[in-house]
N, CA, C and O atoms as CSV, one atom per row, in Angstrom:
chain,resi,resn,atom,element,x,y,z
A,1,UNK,N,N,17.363,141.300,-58.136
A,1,UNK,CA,C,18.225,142.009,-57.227
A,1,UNK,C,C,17.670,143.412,-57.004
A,1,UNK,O,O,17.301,144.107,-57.950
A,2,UNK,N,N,17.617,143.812,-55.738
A,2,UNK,CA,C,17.301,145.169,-55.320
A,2,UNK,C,C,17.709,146.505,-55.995
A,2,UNK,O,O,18.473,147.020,-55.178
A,3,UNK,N,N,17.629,147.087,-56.747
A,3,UNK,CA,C,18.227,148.204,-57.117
A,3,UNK,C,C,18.801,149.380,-55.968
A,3,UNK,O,O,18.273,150.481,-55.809
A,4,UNK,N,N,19.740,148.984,-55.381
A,4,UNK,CA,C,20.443,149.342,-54.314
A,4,UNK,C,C,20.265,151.236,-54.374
A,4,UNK,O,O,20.404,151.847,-53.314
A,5,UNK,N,N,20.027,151.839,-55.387
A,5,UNK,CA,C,20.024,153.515,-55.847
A,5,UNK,C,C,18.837,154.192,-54.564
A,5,UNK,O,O,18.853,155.242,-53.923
A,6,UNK,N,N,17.809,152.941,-54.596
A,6,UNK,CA,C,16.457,153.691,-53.912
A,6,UNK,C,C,16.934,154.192,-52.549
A,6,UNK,O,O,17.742,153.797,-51.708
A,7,UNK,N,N,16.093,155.235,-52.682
A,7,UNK,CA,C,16.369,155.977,-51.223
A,7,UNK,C,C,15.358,156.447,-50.179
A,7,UNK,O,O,14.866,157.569,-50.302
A,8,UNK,N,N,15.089,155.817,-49.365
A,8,UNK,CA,C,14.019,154.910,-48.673
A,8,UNK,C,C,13.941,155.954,-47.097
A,8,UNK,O,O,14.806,156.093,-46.232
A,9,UNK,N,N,12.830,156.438,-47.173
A,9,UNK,CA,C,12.730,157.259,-46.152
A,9,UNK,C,C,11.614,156.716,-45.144
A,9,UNK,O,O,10.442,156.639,-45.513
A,10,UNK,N,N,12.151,156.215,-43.425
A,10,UNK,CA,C,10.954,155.492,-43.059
A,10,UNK,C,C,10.444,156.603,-41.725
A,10,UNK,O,O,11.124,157.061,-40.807
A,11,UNK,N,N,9.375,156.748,-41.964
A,11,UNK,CA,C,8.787,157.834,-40.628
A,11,UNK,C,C,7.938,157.227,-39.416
A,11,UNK,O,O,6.765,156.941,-39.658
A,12,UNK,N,N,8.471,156.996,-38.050
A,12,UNK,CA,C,7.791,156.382,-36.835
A,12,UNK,C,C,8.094,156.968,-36.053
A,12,UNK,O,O,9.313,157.142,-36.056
A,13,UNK,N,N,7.330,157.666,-34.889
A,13,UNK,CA,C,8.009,158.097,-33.167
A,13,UNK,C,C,8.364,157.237,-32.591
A,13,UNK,O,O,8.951,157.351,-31.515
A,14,UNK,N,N,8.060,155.968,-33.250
A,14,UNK,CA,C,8.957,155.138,-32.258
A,14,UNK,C,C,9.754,154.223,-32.938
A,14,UNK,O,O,9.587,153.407,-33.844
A,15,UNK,N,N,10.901,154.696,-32.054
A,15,UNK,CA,C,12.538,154.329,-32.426
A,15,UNK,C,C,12.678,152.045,-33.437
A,15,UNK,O,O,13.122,151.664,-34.520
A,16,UNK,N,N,12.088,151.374,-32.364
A,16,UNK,CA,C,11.946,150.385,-32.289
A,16,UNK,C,C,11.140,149.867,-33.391
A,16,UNK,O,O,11.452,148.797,-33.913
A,17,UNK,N,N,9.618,150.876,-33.990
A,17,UNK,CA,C,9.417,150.202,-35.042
A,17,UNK,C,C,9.869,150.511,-36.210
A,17,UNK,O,O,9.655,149.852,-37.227
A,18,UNK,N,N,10.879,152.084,-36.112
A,18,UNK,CA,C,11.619,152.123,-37.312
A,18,UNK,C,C,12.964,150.963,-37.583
A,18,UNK,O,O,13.642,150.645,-38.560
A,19,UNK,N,N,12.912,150.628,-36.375
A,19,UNK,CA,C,14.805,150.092,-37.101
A,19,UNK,C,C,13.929,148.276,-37.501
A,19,UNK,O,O,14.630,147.506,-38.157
A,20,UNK,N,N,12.308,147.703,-37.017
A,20,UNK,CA,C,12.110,146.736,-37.615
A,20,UNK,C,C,11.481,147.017,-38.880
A,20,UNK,O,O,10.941,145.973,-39.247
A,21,UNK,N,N,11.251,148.181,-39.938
A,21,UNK,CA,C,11.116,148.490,-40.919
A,21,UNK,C,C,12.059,148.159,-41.599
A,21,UNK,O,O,12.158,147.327,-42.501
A,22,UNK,N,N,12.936,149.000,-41.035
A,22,UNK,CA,C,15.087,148.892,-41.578
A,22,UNK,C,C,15.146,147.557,-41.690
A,22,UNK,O,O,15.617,147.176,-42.762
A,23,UNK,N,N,14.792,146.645,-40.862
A,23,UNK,CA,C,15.456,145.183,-40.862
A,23,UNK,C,C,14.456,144.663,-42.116
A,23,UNK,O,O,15.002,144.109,-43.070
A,24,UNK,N,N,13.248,144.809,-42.116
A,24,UNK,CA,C,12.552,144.308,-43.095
A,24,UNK,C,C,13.360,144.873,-44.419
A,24,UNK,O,O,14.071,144.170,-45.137
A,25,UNK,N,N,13.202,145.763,-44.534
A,25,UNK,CA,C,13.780,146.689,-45.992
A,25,UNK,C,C,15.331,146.069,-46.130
A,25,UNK,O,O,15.813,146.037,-47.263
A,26,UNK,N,N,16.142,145.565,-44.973
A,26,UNK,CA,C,17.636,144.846,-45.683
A,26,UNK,C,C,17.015,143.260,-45.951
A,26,UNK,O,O,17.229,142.594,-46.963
A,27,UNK,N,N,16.607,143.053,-45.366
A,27,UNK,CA,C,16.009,141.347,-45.638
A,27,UNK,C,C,15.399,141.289,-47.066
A,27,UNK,O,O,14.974,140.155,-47.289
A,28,UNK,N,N,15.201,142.232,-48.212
A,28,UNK,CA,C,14.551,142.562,-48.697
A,28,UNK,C,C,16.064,143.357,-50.025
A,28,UNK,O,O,15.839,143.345,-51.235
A,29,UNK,N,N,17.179,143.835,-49.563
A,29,UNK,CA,C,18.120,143.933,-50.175
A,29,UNK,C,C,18.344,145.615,-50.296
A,29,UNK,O,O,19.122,146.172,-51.070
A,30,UNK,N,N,17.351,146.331,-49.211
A,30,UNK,CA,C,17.910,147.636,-49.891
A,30,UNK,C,C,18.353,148.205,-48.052
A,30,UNK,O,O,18.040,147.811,-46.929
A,31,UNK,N,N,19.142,149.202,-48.560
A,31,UNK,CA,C,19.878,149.575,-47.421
A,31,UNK,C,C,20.303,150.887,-47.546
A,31,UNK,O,O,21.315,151.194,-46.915
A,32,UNK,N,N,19.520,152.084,-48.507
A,32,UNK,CA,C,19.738,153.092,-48.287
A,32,UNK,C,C,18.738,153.868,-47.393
A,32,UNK,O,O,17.844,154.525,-47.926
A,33,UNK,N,N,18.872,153.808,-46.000
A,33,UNK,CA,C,17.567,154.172,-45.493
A,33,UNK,C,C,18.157,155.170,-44.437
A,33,UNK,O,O,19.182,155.316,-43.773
A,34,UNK,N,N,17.021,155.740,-44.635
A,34,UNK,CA,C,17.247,157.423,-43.038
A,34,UNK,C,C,15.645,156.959,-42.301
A,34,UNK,O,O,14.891,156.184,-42.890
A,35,UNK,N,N,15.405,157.390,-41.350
A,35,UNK,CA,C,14.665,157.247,-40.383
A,35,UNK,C,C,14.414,158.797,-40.039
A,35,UNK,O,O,15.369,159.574,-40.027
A,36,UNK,N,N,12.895,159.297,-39.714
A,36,UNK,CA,C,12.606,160.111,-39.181
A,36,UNK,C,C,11.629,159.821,-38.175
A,36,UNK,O,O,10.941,158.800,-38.197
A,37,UNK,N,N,11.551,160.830,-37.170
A,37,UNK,CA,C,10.687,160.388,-35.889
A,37,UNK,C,C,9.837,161.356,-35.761
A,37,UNK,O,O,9.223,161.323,-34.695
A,38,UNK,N,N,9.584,162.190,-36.448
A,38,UNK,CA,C,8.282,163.265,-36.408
A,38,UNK,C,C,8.165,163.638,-37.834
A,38,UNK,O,O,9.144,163.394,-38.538
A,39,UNK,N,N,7.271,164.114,-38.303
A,39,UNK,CA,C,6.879,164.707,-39.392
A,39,UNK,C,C,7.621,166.101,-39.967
A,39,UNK,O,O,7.545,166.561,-41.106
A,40,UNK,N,N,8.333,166.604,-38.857
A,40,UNK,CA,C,9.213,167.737,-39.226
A,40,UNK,C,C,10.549,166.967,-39.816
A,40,UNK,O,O,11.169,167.122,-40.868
A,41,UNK,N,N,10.684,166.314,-39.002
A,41,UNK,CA,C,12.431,165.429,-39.432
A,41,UNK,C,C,12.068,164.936,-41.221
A,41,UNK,O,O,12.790,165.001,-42.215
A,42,UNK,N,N,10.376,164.357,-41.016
A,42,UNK,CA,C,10.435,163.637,-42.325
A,42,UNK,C,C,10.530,164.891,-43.562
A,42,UNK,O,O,11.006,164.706,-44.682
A,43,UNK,N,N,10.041,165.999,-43.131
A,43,UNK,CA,C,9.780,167.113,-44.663
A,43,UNK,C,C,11.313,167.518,-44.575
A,43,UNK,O,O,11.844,167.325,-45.668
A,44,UNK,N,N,12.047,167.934,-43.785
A,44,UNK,CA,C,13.551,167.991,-43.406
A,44,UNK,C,C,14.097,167.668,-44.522
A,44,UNK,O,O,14.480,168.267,-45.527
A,45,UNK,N,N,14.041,166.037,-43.959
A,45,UNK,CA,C,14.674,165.231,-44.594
A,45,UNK,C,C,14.440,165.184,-45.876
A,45,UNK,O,O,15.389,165.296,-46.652
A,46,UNK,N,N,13.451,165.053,-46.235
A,46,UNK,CA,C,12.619,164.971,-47.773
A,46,UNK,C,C,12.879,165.881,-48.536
A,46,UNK,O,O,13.002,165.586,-49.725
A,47,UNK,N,N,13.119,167.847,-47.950
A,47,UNK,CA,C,13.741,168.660,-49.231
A,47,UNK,C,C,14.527,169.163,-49.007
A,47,UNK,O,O,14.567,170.182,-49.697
A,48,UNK,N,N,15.448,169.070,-48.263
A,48,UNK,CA,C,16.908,169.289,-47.851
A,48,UNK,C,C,18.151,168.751,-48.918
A,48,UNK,O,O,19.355,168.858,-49.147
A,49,UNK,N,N,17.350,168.333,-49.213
A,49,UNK,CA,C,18.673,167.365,-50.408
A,49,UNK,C,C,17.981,168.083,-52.033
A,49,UNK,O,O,18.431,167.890,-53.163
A,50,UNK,N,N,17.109,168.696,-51.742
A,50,UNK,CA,C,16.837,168.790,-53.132
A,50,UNK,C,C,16.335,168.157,-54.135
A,50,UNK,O,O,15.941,168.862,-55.064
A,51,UNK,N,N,16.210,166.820,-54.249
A,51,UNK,CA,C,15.259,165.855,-54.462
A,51,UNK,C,C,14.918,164.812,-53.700
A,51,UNK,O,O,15.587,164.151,-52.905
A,52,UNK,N,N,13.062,164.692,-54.255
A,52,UNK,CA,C,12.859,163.497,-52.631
A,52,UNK,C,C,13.156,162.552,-52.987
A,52,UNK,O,O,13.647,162.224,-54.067
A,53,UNK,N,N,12.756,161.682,-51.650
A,53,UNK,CA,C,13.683,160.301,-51.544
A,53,UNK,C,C,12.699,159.459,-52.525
A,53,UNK,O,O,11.685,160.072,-52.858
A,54,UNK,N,N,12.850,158.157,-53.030
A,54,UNK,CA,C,12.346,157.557,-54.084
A,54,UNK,C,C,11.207,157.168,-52.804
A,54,UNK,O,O,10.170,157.820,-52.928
A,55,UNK,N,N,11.215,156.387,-51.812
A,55,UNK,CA,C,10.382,155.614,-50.824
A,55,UNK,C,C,9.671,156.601,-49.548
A,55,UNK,O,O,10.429,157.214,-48.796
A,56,UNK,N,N,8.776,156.656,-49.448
A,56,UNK,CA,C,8.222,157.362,-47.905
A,56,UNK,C,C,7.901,156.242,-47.007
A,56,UNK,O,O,7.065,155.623,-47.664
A,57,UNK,N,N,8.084,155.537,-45.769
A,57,UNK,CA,C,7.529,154.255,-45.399
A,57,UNK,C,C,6.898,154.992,-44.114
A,57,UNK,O,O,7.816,155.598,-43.560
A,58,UNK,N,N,5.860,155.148,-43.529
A,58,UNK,CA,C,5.330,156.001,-42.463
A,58,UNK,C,C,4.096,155.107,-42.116
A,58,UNK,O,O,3.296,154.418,-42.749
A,59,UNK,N,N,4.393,155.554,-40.383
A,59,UNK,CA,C,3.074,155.167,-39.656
A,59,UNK,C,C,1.517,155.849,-39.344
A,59,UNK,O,O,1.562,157.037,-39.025
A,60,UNK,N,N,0.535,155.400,-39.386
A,60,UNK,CA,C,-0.740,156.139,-39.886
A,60,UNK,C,C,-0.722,156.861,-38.155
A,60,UNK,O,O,-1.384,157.885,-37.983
A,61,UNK,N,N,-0.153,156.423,-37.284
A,61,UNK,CA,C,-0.331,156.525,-35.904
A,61,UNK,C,C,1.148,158.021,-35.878
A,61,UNK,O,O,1.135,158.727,-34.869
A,62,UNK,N,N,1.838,158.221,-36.563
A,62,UNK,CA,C,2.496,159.170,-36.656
A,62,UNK,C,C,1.901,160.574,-37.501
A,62,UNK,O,O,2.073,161.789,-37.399
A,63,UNK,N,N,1.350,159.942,-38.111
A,63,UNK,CA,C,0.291,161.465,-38.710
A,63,UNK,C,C,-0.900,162.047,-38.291
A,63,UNK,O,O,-1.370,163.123,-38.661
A,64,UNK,N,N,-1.435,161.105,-37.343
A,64,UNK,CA,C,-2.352,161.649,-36.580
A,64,UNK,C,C,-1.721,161.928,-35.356
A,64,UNK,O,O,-2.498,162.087,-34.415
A,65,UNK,N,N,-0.875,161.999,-35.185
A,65,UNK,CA,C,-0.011,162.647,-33.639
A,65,UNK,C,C,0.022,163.840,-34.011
A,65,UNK,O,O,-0.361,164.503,-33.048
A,66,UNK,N,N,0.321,164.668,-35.071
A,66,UNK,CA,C,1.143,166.164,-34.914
A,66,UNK,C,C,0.171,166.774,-36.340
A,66,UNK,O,O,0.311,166.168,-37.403
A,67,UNK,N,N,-0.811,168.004,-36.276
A,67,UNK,CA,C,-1.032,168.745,-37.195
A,67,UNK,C,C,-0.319,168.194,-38.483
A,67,UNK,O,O,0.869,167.903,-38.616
A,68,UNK,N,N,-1.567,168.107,-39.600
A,68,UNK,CA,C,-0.745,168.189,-40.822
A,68,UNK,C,C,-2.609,168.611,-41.757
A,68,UNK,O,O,-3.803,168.564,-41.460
A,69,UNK,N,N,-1.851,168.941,-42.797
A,69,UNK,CA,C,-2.763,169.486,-43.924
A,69,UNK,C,C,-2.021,168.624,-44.859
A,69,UNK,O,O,-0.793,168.536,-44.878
A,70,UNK,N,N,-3.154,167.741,-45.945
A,70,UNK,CA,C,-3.145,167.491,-47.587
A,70,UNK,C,C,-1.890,167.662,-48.157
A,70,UNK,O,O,-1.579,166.900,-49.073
A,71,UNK,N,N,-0.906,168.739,-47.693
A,71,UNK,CA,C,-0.102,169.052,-48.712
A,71,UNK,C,C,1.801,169.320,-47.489
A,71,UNK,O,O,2.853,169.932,-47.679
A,72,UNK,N,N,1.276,168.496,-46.428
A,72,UNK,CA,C,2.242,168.941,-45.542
A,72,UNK,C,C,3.615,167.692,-46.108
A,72,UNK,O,O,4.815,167.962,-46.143
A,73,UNK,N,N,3.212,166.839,-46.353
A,73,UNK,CA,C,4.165,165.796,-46.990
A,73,UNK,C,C,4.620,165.601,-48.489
A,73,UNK,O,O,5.264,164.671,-48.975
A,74,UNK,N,N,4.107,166.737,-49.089
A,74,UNK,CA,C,4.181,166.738,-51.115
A,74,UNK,C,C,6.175,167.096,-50.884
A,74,UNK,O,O,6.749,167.459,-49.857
A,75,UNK,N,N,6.639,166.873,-51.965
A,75,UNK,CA,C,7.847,166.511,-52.449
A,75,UNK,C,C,8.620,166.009,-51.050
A,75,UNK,O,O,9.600,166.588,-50.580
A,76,UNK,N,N,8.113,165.055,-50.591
A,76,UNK,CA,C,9.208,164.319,-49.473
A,76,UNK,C,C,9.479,163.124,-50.385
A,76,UNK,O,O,10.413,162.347,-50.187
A,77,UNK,N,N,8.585,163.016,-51.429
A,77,UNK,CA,C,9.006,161.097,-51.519
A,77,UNK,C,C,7.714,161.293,-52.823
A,77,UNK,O,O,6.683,161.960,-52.919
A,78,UNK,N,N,8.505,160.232,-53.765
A,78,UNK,CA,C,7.923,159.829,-54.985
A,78,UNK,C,C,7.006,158.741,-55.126
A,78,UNK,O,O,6.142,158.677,-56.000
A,79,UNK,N,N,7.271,157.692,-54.034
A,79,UNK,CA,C,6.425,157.069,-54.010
A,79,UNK,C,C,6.046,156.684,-52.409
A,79,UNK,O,O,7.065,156.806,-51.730
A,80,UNK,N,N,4.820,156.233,-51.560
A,80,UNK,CA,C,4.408,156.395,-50.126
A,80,UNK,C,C,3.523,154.833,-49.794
A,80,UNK,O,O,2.678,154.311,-50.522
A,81,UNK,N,N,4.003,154.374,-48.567
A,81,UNK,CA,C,3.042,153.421,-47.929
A,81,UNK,C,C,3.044,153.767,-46.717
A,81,UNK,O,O,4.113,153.854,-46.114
A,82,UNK,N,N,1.337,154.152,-45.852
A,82,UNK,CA,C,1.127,154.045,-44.958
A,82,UNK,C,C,0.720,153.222,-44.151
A,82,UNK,O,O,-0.466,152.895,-44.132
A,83,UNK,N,N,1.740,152.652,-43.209
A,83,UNK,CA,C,0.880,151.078,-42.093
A,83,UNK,C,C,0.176,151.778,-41.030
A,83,UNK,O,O,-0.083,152.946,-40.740
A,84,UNK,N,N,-0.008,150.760,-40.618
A,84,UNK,CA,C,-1.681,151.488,-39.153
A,84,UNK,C,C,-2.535,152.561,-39.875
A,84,UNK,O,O,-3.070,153.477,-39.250
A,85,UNK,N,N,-2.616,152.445,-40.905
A,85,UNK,CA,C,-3.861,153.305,-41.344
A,85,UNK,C,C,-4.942,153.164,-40.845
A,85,UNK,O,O,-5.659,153.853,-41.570
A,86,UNK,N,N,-5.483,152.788,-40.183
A,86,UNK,CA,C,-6.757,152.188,-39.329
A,86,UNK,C,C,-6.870,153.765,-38.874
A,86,UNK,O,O,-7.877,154.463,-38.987
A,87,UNK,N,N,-5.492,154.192,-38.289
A,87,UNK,CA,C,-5.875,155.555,-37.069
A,87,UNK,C,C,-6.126,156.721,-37.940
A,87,UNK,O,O,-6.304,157.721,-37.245
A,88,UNK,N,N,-6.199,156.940,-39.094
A,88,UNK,CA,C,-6.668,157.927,-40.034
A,88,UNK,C,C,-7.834,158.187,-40.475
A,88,UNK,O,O,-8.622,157.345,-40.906
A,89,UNK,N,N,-8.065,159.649,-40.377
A,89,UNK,CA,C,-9.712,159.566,-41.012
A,89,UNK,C,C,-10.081,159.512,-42.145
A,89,UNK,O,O,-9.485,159.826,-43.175
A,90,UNK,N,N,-11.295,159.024,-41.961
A,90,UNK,CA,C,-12.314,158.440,-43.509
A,90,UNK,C,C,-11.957,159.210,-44.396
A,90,UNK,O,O,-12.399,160.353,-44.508
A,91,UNK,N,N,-11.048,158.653,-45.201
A,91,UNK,CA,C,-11.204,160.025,-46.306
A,91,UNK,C,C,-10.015,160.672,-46.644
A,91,UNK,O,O,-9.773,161.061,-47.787
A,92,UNK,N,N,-9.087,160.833,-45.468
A,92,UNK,CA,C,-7.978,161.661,-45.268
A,92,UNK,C,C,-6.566,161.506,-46.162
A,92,UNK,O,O,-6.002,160.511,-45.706
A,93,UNK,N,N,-6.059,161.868,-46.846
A,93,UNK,CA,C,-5.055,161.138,-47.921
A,93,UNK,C,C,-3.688,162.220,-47.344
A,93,UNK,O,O,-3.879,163.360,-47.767
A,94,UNK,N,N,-2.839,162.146,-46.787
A,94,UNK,CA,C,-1.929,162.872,-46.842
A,94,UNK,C,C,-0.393,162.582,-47.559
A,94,UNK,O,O,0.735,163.000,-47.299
A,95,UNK,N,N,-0.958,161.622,-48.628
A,95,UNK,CA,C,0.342,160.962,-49.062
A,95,UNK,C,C,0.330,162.013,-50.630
A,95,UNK,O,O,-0.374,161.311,-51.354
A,96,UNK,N,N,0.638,162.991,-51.296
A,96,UNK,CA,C,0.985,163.808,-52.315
A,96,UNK,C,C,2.377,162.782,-53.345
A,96,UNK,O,O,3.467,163.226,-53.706
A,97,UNK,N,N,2.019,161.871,-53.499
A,97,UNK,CA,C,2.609,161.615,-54.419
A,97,UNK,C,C,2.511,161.023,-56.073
A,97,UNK,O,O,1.428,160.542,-56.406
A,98,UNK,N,N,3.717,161.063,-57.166
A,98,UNK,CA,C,3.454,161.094,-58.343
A,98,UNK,C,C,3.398,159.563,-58.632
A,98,UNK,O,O,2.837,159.263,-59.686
A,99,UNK,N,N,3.862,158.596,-57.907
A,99,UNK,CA,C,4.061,157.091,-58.111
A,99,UNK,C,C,2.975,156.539,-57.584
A,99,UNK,O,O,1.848,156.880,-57.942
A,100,UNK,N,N,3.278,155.293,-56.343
A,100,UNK,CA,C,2.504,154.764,-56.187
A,100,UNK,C,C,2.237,154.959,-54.765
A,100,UNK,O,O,3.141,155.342,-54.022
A,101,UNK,N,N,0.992,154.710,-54.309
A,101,UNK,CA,C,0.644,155.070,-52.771
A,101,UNK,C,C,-0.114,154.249,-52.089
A,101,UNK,O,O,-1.296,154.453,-52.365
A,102,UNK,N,N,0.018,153.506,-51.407
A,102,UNK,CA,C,-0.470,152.748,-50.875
A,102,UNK,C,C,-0.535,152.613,-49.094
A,102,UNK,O,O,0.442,152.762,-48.361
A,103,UNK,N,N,-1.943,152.294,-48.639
A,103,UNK,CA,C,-2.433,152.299,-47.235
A,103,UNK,C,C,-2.554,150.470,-46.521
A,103,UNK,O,O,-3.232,149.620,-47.097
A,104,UNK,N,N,-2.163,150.322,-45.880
A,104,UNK,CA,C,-2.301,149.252,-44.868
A,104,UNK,C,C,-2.843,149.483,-43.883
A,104,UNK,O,O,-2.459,150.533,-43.368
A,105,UNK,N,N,-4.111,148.603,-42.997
A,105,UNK,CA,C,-4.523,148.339,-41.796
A,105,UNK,C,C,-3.802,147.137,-41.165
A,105,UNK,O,O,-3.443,145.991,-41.436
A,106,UNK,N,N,-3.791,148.056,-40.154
A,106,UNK,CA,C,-2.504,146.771,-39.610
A,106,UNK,C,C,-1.109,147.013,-39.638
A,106,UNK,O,O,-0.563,147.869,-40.334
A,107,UNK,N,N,-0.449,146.085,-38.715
A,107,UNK,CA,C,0.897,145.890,-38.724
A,107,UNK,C,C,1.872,145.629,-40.416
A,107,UNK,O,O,1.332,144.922,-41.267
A,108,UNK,N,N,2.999,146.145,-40.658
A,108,UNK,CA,C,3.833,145.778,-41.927
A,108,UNK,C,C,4.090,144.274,-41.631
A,108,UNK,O,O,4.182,143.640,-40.580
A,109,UNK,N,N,4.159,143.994,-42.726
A,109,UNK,CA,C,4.564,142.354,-42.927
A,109,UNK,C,C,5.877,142.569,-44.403
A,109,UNK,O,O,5.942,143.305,-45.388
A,110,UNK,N,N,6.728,141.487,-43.824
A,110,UNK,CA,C,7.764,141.072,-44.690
A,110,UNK,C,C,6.688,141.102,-46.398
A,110,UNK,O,O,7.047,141.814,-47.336
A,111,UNK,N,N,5.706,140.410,-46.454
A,111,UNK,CA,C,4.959,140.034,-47.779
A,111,UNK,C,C,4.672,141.150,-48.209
A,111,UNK,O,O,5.222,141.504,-49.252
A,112,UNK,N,N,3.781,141.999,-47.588
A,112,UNK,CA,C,3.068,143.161,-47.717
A,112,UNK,C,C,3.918,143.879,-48.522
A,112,UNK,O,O,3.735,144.136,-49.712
A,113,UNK,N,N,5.355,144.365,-47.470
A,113,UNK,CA,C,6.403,145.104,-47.975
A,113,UNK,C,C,6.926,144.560,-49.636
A,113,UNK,O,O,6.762,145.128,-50.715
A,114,UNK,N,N,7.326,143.781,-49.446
A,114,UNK,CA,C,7.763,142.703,-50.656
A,114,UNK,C,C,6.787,143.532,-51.898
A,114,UNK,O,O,7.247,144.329,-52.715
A,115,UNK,N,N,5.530,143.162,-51.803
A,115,UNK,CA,C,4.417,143.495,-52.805
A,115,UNK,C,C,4.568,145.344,-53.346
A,115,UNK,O,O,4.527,145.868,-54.459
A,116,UNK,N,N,4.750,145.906,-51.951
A,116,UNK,CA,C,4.613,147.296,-52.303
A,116,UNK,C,C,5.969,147.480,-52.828
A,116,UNK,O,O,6.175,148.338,-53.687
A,117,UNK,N,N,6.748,146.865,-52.451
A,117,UNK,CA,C,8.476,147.078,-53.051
A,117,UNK,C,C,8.794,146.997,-54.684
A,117,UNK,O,O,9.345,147.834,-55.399
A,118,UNK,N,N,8.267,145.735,-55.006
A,118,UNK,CA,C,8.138,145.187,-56.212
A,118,UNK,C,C,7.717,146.119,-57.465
A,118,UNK,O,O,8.474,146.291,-58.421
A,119,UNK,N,N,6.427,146.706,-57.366
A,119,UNK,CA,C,5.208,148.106,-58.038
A,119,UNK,C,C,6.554,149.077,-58.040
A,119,UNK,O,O,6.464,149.726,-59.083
A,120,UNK,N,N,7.964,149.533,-57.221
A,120,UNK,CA,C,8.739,149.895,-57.556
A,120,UNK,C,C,9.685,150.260,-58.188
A,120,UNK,O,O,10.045,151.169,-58.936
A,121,UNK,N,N,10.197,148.904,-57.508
A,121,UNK,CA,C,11.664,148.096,-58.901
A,121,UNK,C,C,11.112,146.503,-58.708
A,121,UNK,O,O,11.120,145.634,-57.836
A,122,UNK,N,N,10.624,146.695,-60.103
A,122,UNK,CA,C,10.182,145.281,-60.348
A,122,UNK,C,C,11.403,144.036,-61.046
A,122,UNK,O,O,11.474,142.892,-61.493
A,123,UNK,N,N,12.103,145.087,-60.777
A,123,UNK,CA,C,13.727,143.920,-61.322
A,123,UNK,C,C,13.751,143.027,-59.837
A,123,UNK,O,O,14.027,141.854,-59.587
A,124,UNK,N,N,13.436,143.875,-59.221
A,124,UNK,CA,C,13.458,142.927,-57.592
A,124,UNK,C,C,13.151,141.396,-57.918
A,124,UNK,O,O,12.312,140.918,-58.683
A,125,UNK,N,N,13.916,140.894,-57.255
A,125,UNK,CA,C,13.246,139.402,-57.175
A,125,UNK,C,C,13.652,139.062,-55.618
A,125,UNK,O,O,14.809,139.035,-55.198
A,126,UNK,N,N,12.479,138.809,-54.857
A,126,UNK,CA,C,12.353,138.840,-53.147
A,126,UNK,C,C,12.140,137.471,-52.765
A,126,UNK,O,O,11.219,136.689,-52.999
A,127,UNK,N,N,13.225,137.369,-52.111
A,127,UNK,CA,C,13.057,136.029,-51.112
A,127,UNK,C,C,11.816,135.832,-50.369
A,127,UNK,O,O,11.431,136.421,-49.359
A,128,UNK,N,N,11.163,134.749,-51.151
A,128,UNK,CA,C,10.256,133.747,-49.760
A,128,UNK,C,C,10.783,133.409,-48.379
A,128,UNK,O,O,11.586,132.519,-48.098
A,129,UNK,N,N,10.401,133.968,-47.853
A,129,UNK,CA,C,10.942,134.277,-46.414
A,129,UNK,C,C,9.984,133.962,-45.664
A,129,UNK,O,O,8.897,134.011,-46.239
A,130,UNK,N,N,9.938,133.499,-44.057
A,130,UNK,CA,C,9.013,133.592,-42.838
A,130,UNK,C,C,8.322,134.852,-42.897
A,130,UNK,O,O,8.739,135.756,-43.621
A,131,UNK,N,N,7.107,134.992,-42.055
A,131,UNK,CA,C,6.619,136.639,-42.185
A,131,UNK,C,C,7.256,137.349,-40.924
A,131,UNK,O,O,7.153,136.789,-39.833
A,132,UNK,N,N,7.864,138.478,-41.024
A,132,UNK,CA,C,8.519,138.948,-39.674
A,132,UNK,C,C,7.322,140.274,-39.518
A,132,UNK,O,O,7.317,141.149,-40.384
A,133,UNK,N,N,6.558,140.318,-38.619
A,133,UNK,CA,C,5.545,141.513,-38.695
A,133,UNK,C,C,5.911,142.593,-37.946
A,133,UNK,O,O,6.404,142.262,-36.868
A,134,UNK,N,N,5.847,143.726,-38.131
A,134,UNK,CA,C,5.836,144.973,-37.236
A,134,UNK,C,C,4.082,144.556,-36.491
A,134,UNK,O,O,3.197,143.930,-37.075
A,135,UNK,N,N,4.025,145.082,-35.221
A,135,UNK,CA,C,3.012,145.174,-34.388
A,135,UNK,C,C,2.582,146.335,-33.339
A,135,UNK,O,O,3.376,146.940,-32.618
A,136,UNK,N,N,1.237,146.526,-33.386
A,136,UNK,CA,C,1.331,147.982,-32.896
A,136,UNK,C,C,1.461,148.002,-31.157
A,136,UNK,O,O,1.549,149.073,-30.557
């Protein structure tokens, strides 16, 4: 079962592939999620509360849209997966976190997610499911 506590922060400019993140992430059992659509909303969001959110879920195509430096995303989120990493440069790491961090080429997949979810809260136990993919 999902440890329902996590607090799951997903970053896209576009509206449509955040809420099929959201749908992946309830299919999946967790449902504490905020959505940001620029990189300002996401640091906002991330130390406004005073501690970051347990999850960062962000698009590689959203960080190469708007200025950022190495250290523009540190205490938003404890642990980070970037999809469409393809659009990032060789080299470039802007994920500052103490957990786990992980990059995808390509669209999110139900599995993918599942895998990076798990390295989380491994109490999870995730439905075998169809693959529902985000696409760029």
């Amino acid at each position: 079962m999902a440890n329902k506590q996590l607090r799951i922060l997903i970053a896209d400019s576009r509206h449509t592939q955040s809420l099929l993140v959201e749908r992946l992430l309830n299919r999946l059992g967790y449902h504490r999620i905020a959505t940001a659509s620029s990189l300002d909303e996401a640091r906002i969001l991330g130390r406004c509360t005073g501690r970051p959110f347990n999850v960062l879920i962000i698009s590689g195509r959203l960080i190469v849209s708007e200025p950022l430096d190495g250290t523009a995303l540190a205490g938003v989120s404890l642990n980070g997966l970037i999809y469409q990493s393809q659009y990032l440069p060789q080299g470039f790491d802007p994920l500052t976190v103490d957990g786990v961090a992980t990059r995808l080429a390509g669209p999110l997949e139900l599995a993918q997610l599942g895998a990076f979810m798990a390295q989380i809260d491994p109490q999870a136990a995730y439905p075998r499911e169809r693959s529902l993919a985000l696409h760029p």
